[in-house]
MINU-913569 format. One record per residue (C-alpha): x, y, z. Coordinates in steps of 0.25 Angstrom, whole numbers, padded with zeros to 4 digits, always signed. Example, Ala and Ser with C-alpha at 12.3 -4.5 7.8 and 13.67 -1.06 7.14 Angstrom:
+0049-0018+0031;+0055-0004+0029;
REM end
This chain:
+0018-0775-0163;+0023-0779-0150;+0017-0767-0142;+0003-0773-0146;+0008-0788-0143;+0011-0781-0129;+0000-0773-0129;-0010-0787-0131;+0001-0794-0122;-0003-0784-0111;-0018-0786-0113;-0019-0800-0113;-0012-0802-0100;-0021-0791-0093;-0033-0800-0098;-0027-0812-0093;-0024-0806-0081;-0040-0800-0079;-0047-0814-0084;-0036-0822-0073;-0040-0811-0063;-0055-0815-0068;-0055-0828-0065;-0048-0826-0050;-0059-0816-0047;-0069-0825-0041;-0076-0825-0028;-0068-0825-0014;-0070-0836-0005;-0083-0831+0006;-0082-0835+0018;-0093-0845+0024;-0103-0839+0031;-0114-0846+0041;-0126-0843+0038;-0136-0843+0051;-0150-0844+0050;-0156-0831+0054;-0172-0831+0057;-0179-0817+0055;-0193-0813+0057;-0194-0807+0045;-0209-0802+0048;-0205-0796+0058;-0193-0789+0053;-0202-0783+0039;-0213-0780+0050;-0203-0771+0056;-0198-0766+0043;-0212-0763+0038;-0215-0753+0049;-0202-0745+0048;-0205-0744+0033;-0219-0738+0038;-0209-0727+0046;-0209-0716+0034;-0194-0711+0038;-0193-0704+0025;-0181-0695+0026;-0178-0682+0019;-0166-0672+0019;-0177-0660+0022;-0180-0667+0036;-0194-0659+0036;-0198-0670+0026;-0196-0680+0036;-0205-0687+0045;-0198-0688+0061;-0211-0696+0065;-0209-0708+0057;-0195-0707+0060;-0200-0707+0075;-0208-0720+0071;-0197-0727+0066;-0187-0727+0076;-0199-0730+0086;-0203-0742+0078;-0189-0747+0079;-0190-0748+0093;-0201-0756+0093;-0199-0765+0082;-0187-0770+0090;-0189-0769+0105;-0175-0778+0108;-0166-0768+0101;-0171-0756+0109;-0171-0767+0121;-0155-0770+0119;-0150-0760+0109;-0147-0745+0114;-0155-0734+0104;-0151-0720+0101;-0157-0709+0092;-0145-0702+0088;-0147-0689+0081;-0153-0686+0068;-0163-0699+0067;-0152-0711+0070;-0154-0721+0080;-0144-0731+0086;-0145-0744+0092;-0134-0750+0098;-0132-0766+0104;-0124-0768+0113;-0112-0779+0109;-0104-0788+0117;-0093-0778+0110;-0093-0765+0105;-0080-0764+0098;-0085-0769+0085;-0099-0762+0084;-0109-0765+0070;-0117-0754+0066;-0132-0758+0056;-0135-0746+0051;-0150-0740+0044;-0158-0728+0040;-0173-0728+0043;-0175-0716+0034;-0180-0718+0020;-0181-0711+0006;-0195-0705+0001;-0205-0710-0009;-0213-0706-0020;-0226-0715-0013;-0234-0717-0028;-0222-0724-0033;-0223-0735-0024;-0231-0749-0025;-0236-0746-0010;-0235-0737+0001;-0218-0734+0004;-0220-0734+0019;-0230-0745+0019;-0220-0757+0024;-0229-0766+0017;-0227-0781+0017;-0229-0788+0004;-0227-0799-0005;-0214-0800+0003;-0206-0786+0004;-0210-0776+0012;-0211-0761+0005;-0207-0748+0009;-0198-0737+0009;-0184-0741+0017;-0189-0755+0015;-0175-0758+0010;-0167-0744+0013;-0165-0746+0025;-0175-0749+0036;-0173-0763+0030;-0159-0765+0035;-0164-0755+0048;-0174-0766+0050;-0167-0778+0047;-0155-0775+0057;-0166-0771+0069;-0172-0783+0068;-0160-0792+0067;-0154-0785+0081;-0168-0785+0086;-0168-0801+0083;-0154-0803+0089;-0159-0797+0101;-0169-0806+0102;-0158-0817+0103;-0150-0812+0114;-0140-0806+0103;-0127-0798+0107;-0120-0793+0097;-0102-0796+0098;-0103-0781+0097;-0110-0768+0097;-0120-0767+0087;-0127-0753+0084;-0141-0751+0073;-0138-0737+0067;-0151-0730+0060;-0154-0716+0054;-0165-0709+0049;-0160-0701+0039;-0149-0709+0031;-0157-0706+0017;-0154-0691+0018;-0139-0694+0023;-0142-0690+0037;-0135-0689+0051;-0140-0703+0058;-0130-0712+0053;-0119-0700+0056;-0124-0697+0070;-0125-0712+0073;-0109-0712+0069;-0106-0700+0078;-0111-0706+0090;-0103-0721+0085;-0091-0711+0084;-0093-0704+0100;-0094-0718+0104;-0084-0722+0098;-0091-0733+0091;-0084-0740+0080;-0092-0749+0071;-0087-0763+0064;-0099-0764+0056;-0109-0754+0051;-0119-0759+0041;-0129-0751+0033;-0137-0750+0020;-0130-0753+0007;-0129-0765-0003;-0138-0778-0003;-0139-0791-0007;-0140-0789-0023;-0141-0797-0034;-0134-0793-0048;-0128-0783-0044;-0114-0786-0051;-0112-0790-0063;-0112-0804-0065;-0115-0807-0052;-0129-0814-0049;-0125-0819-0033;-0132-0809-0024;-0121-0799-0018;-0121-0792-0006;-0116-0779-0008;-0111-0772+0007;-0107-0757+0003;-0094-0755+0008;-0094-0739+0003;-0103-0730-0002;-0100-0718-0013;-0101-0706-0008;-0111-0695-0013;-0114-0682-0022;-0124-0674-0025;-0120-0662-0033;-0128-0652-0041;-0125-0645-0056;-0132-0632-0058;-0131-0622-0070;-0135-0607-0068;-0139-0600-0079;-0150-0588-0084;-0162-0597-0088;-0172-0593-0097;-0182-0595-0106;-0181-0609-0113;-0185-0605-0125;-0169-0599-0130;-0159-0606-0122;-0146-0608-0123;-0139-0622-0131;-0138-0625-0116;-0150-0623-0103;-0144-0627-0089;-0150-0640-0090;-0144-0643-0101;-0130-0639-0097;-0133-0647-0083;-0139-0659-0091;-0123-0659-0101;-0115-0658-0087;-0124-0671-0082;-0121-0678-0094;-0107-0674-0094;-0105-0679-0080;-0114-0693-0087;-0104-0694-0096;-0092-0694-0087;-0096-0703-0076;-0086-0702-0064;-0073-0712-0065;-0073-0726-0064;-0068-0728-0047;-0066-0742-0044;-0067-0740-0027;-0063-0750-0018;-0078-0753-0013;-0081-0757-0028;-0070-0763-0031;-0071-0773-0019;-0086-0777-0023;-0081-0779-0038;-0070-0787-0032;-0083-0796-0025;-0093-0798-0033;-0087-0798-0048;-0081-0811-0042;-0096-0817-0044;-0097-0812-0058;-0094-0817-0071;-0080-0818-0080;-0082-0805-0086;-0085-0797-0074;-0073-0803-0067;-0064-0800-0078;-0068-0784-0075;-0069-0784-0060;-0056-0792-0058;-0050-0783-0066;-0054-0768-0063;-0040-0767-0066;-0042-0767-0081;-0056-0768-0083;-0061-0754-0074;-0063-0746-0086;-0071-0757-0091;-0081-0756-0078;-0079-0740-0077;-0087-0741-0092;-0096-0751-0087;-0101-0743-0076;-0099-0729-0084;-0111-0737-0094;-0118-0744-0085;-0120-0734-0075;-0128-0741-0062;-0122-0749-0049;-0109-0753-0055;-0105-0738-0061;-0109-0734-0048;-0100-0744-0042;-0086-0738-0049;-0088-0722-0051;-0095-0711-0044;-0108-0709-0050;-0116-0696-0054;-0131-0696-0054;-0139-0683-0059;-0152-0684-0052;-0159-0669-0052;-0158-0659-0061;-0168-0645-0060;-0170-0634-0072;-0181-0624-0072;-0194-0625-0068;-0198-0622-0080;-0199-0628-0093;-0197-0617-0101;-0189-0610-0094;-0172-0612-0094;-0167-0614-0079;-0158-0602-0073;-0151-0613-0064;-0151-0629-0067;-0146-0639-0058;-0143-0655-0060;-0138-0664-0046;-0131-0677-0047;-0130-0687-0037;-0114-0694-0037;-0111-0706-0028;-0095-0705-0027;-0087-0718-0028;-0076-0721-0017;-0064-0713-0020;-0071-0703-0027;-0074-0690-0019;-0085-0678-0018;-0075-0669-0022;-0069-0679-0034;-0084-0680-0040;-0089-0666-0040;-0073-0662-0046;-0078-0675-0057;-0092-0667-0060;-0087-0653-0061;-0077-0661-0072;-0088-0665-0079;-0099-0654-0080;-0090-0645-0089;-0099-0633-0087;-0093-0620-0080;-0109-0615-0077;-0113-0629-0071;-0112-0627-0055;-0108-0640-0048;-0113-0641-0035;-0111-0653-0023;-0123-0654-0015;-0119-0665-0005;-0110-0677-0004;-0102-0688+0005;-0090-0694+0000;-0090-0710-0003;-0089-0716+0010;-0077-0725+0017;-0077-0739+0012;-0079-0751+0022;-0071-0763+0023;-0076-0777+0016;-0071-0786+0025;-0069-0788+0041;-0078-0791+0052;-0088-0782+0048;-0089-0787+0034;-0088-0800+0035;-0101-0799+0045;-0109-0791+0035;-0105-0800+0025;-0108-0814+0034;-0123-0808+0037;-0124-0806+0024;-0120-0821+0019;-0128-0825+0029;-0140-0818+0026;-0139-0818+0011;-0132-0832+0005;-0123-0834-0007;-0122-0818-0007;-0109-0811-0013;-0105-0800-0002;-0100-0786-0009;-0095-0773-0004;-0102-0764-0011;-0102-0748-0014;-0115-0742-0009;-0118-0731-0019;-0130-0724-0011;-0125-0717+0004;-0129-0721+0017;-0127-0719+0032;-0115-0732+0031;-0106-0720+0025;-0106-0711+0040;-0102-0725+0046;-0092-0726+0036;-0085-0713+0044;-0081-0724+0055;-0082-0736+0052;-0076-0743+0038;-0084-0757+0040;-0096-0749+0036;-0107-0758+0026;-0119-0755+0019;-0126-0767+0016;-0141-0767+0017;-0146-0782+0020;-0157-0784+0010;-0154-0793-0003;-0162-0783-0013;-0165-0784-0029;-0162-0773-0039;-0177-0770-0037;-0177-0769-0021;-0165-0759-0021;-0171-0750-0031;-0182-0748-0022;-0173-0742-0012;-0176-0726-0012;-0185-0730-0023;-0200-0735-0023;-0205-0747-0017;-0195-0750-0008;-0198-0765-0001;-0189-0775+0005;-0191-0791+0004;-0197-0798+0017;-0183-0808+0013;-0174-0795+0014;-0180-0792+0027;-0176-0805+0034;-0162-0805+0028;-0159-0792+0031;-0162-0797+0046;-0155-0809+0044;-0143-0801+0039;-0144-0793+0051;-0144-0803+0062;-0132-0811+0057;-0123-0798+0054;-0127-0795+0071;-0123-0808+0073;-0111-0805+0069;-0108-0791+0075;
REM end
């Protein structure tokens, strides 16, 4: 009898210590921010934007399917859209469809770097409401394909420089606009840019890239708008699962075909979803915007402590953003039998996309799959991967300017570091720099970002104005 009084002793005080710890977690104190009035010529800035959309820079990993000319065209248009940029700025075509513009500072001790890609994703034409590549004006968003990934943000920061020239602007210190053409297929643009920042001994304080928005409900609980600046990414796998075997005639098989046993090693793999890891990028974004959530999700994100296994089977149930933000994830995307229906295939094969969580490793995932697949016939083979990247700082000088330009830009906003789970080109920065963000300046719906690699792809004429607007004051600041 007194074990369970201590038992229930011990369990009442951890409850009173997670609902005190609940009450304290409420929302720091931000700092004031001065909010200037920044004008923008919008039309201008979606006129520009509507003519690179027109550029079909489609990029493919078999480069025959590519089109060099309206690659050519693009990078043409670029210096004619913004005549004082080539004016002040010097420009480089580094190697393997990368270009470099660099603006002299009054320093260049503390460099930024704004990074793009020009290159876009392919599209399946009949499935969109108008033309992809027709940078089309109407009833107030402008459509296309890299719309909002990424010749937006490419755009926006042009003009912004372009309209600080027009002022008279120099920048406190070295500021450099970094561009590839092939970030979609995970090329060398970004990577030779940073060779030649690395013979030159460059060092950057801040280099910005794509990654989160501006979003709204996108924590539980939360309804403010959060600002989400990826301050990692997870790394990446792409494995395949192949069954040899005899084939045959379909009509006297075995109790189990190759698809079959294929299809039982992807449910077992289903079934056991990687562990629950809690990495530091996550934990610090749990730590910000829980604050603005309700009672019950305080008294779980206050107390991870005791109530992880309560999110772990959340997220195991769930599935979705918030299951991606706390476990490596396993997607199977292909699988391929026989060409025929009646006939049983000799060899099957099944691939699977992962996106590793910090912390965990190619190595540690592929061990974790082999674990699970419990069949001695099935062949496990990696196709590709890159580890998750280097996690960046969430504070200092460089942060605090991203997150002023965003305050400024966007009001009564909650700023968030935030885990990107796609790749970009911000991971090769991340080989020299730890104040590396990825944060694309646009406030988009659950709509908008579906479009992105997806059909009907279009940006607000309001999101092209802020994403200047964002642009300018974060320069001001450089």
């Amino acid at each position: 009898m007194i074990a369970l009084y201590v038992i229930l002793g011990i369990i009442a005080l951890l409850l009173a210590i997670a609902v005190v710890k609940a009450l304290l977690f409420v929302p720091r104190k931000q700092k004031d921010i001065v909010i200037e009035d920044i004008k923008v010529d919008v039309d201008k800035a979606a006129a520009n934007l509507s003519e690179m959309i027109k550029c079909k820079t489609i990029s493919h990993r078999d480069r025959t399917f590519e089109n060099d000319e309206e690659f050519e065209r693009f990078i043409a248009l670029l210096k004619e859209k913004f005549p004082l940029i080539y004016k002040n700025c010097t420009f480089e075509r580094v190697s393997d469809r990368a270009i470099l513009y660099h603006l002299k500072g009054k320093s260049s001790k503390a460099p930024s770097v704004f990074t793009a890609h020009f290159d876009v994703v392919d599209v399946e034409a009949k499935d969109w409401a108008k033309e992809p590549f027709c940078g089309e004006i109407e009833g107030g968003f402008l459509w296309g394909r890299g719309s909002l990934d990424t010749k937006s943000t490419l755009n926006a920061s042009m003009q912004a420089l372009e309209q600080l020239l027009s002022e008279g602007f120099v920048p406190e210190n070295d500021i450099y606009l970094a561009f590839s053409g092939n970030e979609e297929i995970n090329g060398e643009g970004q990577p030779q840019i940073i060779k030649l920042f690395k013979e030159r001994g460059i060092d950057p304080a801040l280099v910005l890239d794509e990654g989160g928005a501006v979003v709204n409900n996108v924590f539980p609980g939360v309804s403010t708008p959060c600002a989400l600046i990826g301050i990692a990414e997870k790394g990446m796998l792409n494995v395949e699962l192949k069954f040899t075997g005899k084939g045959g005639h379909s009509s006297s098989p075995k109790p189990h075909t190759p698809v079959g046993r294929l299809s039982a090693a992807c449910v077992r793999i289903e079934n056991h979803p990687f562990k629950y890891r809690l990495s530091k990028v996550s934990a610090s974004m749990f730590d910000t915007l829980a604050r603005y959530s309700n009672f019950g999700y305080k008294l779980i994100f206050a107390n991870l402590w005791l109530f992880g296994p309560v999110l772990s089977l959340i997220g195991k149930m769930s599935g979705g953003e918030l299951n991606a933000l706390i476990r490596t994830t396993c997607s199977f995307t292909q699988m391929e039998g026989s060409k025929g229906i009646n006939v049983i295939p000799p060899n099957a094969t099944m691939c699977a996309n992962l996106r590793l969580i910090p912390g965990e490793t190619k190595a540690s995932a592929e061990a974790y799959l082999r674990k699970q697949i419990k069949d001695k016939d099935i062949q496990l083979t990696v196709l590709e991967g890159e580890e998750p990247s280097p996690t960046s700082i969430a504070s200092g000088e460089a942060w605090d300017k991203i997150v002023c330009a965003v305050k400024g830009t966007w009001d009564n906003t909650i700023v968030s570091p935030y885990l990107m789970f796609a790749c970009s080109d911000a991971k090769h920065w991340s080989r020299v720099s730890n104040k590396v963000y990825r944060f694309s300046a646009m406030a988009l719906t659950n709509e908008e970002r579906a479009t992105i690699h997806g059909n009907n792809e279009k940006i607000s004429l309001d999101a092209i104005r802020k994403s200047v607007e964002f642009y300018v004051r974060l320069m001001k600041k450089c």
